[in-house]
N, CA and C atoms as an extended XYZ file, in Angstrom:
327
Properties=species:S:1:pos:R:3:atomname:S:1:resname:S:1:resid:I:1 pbc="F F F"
N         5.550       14.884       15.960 N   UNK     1
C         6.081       13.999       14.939 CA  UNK     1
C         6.738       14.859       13.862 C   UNK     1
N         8.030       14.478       13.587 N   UNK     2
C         8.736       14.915       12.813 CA  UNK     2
C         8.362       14.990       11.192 C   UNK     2
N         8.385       15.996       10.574 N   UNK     3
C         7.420       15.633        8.617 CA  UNK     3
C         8.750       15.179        8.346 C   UNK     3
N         9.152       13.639        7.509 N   UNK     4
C         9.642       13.083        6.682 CA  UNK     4
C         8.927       12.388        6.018 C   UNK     4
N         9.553       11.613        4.838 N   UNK     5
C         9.226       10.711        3.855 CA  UNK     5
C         8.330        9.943        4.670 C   UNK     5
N         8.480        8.893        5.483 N   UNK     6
C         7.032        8.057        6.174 CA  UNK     6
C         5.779        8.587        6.216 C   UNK     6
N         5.827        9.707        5.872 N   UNK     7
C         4.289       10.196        5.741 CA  UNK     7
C         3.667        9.582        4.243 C   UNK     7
N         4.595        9.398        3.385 N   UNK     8
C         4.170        8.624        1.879 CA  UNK     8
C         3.566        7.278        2.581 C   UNK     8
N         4.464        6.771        2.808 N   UNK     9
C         3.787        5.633        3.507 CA  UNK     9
C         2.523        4.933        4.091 C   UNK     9
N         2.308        6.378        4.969 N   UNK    10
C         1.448        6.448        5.937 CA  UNK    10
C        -0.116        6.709        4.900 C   UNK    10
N         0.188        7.396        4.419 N   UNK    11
C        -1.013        8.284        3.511 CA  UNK    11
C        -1.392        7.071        2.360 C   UNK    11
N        -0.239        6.480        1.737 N   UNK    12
C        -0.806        5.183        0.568 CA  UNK    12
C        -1.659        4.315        1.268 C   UNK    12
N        -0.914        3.447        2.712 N   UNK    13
C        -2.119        3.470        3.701 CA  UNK    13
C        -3.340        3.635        3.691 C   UNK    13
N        -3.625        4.432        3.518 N   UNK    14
C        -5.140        5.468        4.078 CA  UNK    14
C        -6.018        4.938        2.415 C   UNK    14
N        -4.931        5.486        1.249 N   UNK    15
C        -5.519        5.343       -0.161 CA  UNK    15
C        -5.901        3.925       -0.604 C   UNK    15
N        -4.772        2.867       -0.043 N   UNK    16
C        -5.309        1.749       -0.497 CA  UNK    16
C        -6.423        1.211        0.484 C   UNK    16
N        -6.641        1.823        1.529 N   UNK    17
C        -8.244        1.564        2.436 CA  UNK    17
C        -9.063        1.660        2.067 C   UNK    17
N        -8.882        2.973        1.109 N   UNK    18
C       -10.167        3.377        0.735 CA  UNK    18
C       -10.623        2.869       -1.055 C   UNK    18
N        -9.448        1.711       -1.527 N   UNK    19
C        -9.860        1.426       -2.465 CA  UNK    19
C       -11.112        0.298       -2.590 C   UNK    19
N       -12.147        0.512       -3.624 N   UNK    20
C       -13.347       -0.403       -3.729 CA  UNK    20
C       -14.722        0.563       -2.276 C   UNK    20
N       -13.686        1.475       -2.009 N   UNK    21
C       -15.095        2.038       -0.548 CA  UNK    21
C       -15.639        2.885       -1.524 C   UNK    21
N       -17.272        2.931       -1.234 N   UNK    22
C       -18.205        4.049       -2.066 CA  UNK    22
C       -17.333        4.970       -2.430 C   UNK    22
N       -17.691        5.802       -3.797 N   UNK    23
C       -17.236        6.890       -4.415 CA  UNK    23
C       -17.808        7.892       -4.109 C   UNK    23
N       -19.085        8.049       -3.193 N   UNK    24
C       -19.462        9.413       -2.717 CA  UNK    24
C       -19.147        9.389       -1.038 C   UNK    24
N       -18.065        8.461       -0.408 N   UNK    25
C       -17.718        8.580        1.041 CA  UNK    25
C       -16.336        9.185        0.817 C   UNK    25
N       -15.478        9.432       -0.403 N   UNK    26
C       -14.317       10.164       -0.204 CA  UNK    26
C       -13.832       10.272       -1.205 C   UNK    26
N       -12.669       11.446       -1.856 N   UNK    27
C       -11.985       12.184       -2.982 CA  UNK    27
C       -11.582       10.811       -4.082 C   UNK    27
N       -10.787       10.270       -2.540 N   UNK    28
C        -9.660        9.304       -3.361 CA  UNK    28
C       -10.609        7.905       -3.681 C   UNK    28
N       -11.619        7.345       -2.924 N   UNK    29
C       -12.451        6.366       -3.642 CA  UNK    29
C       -12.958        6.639       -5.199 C   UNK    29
N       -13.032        7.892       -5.031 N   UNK    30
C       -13.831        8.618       -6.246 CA  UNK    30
C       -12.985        8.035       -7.513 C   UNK    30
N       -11.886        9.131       -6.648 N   UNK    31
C       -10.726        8.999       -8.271 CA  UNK    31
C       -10.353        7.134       -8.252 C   UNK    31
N       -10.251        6.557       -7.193 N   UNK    32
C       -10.015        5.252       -7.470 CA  UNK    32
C       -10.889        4.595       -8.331 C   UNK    32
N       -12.272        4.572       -8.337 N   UNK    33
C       -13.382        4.031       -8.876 CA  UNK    33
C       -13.505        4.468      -10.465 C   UNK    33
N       -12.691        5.477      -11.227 N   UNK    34
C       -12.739        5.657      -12.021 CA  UNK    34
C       -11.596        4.999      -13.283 C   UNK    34
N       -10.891        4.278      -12.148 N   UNK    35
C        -9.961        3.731      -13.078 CA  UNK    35
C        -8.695        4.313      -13.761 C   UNK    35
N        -7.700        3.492      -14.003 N   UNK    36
C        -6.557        4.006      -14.126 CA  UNK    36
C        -6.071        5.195      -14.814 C   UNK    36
N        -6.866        5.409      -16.093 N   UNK    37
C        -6.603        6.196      -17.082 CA  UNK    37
C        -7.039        8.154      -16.323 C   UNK    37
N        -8.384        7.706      -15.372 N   UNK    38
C        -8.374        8.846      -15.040 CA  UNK    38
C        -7.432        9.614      -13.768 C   UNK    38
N        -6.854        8.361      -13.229 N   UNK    39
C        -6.230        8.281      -12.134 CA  UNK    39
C        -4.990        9.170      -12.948 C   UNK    39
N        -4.050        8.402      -13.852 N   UNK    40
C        -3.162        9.148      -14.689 CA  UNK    40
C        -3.210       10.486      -14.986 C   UNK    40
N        -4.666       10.876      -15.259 N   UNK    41
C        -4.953       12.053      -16.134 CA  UNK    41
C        -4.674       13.327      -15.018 C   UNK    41
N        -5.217       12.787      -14.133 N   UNK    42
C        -5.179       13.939      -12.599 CA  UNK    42
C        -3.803       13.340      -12.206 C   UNK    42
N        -2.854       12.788      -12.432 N   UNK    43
C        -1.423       12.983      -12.099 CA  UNK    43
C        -0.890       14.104      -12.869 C   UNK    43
N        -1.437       13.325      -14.450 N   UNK    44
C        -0.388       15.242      -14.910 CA  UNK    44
C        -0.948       16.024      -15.055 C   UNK    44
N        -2.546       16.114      -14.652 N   UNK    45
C        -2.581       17.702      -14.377 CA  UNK    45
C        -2.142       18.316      -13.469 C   UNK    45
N        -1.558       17.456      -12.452 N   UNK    46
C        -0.864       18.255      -10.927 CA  UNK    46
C         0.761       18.160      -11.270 C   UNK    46
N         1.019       17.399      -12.211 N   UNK    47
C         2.401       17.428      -12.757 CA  UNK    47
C         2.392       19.134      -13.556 C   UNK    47
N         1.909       19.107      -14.260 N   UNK    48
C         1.529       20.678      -14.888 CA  UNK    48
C         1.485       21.791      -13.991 C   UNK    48
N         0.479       21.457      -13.050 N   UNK    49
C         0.400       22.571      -12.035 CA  UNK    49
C         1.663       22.622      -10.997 C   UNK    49
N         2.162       21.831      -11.264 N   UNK    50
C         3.526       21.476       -9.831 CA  UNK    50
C         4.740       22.435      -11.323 C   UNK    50
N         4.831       22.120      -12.250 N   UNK    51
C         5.491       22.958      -13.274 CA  UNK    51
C         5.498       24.693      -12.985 C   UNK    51
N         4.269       24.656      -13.406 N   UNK    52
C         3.677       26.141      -13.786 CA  UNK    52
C         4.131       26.892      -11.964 C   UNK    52
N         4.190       26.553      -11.098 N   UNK    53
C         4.720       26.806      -10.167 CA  UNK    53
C         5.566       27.087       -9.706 C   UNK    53
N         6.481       26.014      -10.263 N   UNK    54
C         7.777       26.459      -10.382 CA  UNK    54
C         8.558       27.730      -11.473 C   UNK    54
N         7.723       27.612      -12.476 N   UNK    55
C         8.636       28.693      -13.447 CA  UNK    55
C         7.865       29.357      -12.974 C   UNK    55
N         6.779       29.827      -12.190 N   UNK    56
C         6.805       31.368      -11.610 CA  UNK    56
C         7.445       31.739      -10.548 C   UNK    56
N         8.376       31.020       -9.923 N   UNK    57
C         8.918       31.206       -9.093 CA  UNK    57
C         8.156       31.337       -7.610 C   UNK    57
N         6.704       30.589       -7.717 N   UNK    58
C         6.106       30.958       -6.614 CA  UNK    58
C         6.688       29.400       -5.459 C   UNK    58
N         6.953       30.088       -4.393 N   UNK    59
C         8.343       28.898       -3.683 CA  UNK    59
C         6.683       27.891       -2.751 C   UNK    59
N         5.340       29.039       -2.359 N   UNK    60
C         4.589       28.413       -1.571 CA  UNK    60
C         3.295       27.287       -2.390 C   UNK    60
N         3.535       28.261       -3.467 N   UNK    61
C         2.649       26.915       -4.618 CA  UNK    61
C         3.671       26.280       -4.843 C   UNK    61
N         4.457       25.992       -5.099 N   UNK    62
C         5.017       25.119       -5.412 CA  UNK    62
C         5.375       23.795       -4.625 C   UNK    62
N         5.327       24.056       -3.270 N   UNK    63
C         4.718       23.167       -2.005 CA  UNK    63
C         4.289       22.523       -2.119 C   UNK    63
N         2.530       23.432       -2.203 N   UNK    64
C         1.427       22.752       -2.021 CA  UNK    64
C         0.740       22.077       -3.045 C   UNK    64
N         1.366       22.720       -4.436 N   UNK    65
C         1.306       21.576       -5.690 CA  UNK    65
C         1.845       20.392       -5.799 C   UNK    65
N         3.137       20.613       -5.037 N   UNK    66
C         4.209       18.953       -5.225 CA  UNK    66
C         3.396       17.968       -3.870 C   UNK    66
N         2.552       18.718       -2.978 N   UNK    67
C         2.183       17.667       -2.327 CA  UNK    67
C         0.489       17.308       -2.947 C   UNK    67
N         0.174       17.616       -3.862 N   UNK    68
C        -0.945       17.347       -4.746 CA  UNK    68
C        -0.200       16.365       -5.556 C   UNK    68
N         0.907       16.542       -6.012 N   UNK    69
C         1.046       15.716       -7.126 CA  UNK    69
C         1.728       14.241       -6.524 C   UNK    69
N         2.279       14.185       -5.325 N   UNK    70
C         2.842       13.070       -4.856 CA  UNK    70
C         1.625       12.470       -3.989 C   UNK    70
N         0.594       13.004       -3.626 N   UNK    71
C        -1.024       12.760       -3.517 CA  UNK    71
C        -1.070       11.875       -4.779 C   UNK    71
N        -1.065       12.317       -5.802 N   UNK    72
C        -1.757       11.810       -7.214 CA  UNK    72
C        -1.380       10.399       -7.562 C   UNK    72
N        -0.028       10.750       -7.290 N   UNK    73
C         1.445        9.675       -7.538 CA  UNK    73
C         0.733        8.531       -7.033 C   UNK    73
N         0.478        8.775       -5.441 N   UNK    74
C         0.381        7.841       -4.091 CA  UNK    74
C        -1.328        6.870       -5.267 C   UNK    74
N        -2.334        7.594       -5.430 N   UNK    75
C        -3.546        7.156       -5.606 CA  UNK    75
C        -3.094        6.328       -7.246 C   UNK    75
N        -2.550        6.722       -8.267 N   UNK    76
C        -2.027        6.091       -9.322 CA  UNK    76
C        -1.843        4.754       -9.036 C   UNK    76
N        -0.447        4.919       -8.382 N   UNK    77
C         0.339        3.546       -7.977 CA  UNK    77
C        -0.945        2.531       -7.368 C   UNK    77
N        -1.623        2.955       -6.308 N   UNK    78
C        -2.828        2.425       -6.134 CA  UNK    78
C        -3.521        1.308       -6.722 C   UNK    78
N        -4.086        2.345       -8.069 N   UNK    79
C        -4.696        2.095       -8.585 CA  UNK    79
C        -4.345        1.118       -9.808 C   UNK    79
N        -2.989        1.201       -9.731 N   UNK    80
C        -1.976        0.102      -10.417 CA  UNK    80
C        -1.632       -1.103       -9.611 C   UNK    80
N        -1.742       -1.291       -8.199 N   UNK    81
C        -1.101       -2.360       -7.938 CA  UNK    81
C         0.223       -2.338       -7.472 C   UNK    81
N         0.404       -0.755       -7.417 N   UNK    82
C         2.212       -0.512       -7.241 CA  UNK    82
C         1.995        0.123       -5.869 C   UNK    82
N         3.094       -0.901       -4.730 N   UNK    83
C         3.322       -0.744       -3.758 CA  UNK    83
C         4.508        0.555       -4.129 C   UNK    83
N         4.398        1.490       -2.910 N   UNK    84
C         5.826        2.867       -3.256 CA  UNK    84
C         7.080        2.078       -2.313 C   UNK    84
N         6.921        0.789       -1.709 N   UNK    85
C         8.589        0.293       -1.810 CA  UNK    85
C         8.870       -0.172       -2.883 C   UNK    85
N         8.547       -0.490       -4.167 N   UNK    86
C         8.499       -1.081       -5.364 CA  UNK    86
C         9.786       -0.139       -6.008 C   UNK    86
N         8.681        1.519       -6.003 N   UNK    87
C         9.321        2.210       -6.310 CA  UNK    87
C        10.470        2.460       -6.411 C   UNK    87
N        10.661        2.659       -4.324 N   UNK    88
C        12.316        2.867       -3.578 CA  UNK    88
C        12.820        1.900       -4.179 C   UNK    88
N        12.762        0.806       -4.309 N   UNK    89
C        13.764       -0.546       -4.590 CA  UNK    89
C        14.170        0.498       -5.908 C   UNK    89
N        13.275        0.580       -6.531 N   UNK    90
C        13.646        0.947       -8.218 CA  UNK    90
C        15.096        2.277       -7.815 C   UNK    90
N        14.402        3.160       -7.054 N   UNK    91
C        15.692        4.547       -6.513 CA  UNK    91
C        17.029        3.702       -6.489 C   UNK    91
N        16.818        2.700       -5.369 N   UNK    92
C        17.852        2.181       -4.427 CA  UNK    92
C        18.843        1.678       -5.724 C   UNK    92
N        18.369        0.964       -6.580 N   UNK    93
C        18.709        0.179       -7.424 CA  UNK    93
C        19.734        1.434       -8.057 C   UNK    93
N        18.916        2.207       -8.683 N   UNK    94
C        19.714        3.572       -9.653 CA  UNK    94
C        21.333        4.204       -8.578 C   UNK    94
N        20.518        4.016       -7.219 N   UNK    95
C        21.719        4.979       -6.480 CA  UNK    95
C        23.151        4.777       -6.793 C   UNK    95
N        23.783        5.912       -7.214 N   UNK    96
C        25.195        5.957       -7.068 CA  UNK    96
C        25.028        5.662       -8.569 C   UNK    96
N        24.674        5.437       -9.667 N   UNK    97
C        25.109        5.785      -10.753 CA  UNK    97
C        24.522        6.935      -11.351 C   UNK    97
N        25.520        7.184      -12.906 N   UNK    98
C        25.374        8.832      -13.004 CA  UNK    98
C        23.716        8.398      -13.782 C   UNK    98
N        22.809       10.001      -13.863 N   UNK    99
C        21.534       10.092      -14.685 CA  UNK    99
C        21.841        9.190      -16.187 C   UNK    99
N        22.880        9.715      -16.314 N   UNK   100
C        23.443        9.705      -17.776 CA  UNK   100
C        23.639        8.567      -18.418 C   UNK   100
N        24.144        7.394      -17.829 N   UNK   101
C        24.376        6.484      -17.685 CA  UNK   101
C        23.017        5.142      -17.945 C   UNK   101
N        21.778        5.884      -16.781 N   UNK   102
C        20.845        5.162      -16.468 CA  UNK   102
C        20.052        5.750      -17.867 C   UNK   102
N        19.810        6.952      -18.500 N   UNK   103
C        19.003        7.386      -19.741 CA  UNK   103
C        19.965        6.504      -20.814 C   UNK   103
N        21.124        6.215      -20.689 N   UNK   104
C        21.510        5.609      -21.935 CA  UNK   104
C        21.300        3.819      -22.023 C   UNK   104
N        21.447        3.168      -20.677 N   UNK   105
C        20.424        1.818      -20.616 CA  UNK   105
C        19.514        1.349      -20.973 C   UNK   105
N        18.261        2.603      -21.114 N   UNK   106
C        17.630        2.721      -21.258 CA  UNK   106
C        16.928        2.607      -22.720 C   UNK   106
N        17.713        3.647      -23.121 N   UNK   107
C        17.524        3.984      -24.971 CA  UNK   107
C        18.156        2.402      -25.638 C   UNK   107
N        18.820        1.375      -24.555 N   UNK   108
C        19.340        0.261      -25.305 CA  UNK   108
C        18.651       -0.187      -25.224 C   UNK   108
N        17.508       -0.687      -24.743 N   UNK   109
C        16.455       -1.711      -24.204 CA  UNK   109
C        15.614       -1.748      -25.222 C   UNK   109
């Protein structure tokens, strides 16, 4: 099997299974059972660590941090109620216009 994007998929899967299952049968029940705020908190600490990775230029942490932090992402959304086609729709929606454009919509709102 080929590694693309469907592995997000596949893996939210697995996270929203294990939401409401005991907190001492697995990582992500754990962090689920603790509720959103902590769910957040361990996003940006792997947002940080997915950083600090990058400005050292280390190319193999930086990997294995961004797949911690899109881990984190996956259990968040979760724990929010946010399906990750929600998300894509949100991408799909942006595609083809400039960043620039979409940050200044934004600041109007």
């Amino acid at each position: 099997m080929a590694a693309d994007a469907r592995q997000l998929d596949r893996l939210f899967e697995v996270i929203a299974a294990r939401k409401g299952a005991d907190a001492s049968s697995s990582y992500t029940a754990k962090l689920l059972s603790a509720g959103v705020p902590a769910c957040a908190q361990k996003l940006g600490e792997e947002a940080v660590e997915t950083v600090i990775a990058a400005t050292a230029g280390d190319r193999k942490a930086a990997i294995s941090e961004s797949a911690d932090l899109l881990y984190h992402w996956l259990v968040l959304a979760a724990a929010l109620g946010i399906e990750p086609a929600d998300v894509y729709a949100e991408l799909e929606r942006r595609e083809g216009r400039s960043g620039l454009d979409e940050k200044a919509a934004r600041a109007e709102r």
